[in-house]
C-alpha positions in Angstrom: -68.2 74.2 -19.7 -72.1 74.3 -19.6 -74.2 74.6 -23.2 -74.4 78.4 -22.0 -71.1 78.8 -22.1 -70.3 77.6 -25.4 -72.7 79.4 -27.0 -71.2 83.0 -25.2 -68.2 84.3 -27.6 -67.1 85.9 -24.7 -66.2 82.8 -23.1 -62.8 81.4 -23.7 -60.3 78.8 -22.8 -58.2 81.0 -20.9 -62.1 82.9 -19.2 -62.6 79.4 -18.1 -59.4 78.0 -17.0 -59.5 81.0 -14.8 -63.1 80.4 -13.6 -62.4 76.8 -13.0 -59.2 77.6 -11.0 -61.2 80.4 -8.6 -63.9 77.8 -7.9 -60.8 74.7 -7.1 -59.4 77.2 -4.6 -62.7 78.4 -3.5 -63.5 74.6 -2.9 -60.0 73.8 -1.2 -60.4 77.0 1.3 -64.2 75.8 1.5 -62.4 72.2 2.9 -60.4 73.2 5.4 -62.7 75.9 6.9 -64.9 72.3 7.3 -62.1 70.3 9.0 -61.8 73.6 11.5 -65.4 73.5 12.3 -65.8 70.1 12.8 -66.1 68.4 16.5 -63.3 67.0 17.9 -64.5 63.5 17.5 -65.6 64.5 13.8 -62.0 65.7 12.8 -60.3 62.6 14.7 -62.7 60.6 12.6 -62.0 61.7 9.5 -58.3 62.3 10.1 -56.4 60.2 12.8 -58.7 56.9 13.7 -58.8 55.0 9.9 -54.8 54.8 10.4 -54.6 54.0 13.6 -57.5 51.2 13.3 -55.1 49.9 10.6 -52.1 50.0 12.2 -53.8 48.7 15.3 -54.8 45.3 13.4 -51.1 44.7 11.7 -50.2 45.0 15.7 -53.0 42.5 16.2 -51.6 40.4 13.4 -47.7 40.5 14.0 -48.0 40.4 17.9 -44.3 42.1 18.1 -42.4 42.1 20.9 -42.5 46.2 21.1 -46.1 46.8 20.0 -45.9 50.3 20.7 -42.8 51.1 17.8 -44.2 48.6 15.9 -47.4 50.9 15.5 -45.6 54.0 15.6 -43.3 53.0 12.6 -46.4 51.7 10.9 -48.2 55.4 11.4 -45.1 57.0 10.4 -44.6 54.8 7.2 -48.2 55.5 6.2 -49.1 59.1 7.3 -48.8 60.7 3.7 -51.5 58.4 2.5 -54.8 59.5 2.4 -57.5 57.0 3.8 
């Protein structure tokens, strides 16, 4: 709430609750039209590579016999965190 609005006696809790939630879904829908226009590269960049560089230097670490799984189970393990 700015100074502005605290001095306008139309603006309420409920006026702003609303205005705050438009501009959060303006924001979220602002977000993901960004990851759509980003480069390929870009999008992997942001997205994909952190994990995999991560899981890539536990594989480095461990050295397991099936390095492949090993990575996989790590990416699937981890692939609701955000990086």
């Amino acid at each position: 709430m700015t100074d502005k609005d605290e001095l306008d006696p139309n603006v309420n809790d409920e006026n702003l609750n609303n205005k705050t939630e438009k501009e959060n879904n303006k924001d979220s829908k602002k977000g993901k039209e960004n990851i759509n226009e980003l480069s390929i590269r870009s999008y992997l960049d942001k997205t994909v590579v952190p994990l995999v560089l991560q899981g890539m230097a536990e594989v480095a670490k461990e050295r397991p016999e099936n390095p492949i799984k090993y990575l996989a189970d790590f990416l699937m393990k981890h692939a609701n965190e955000k990086s």
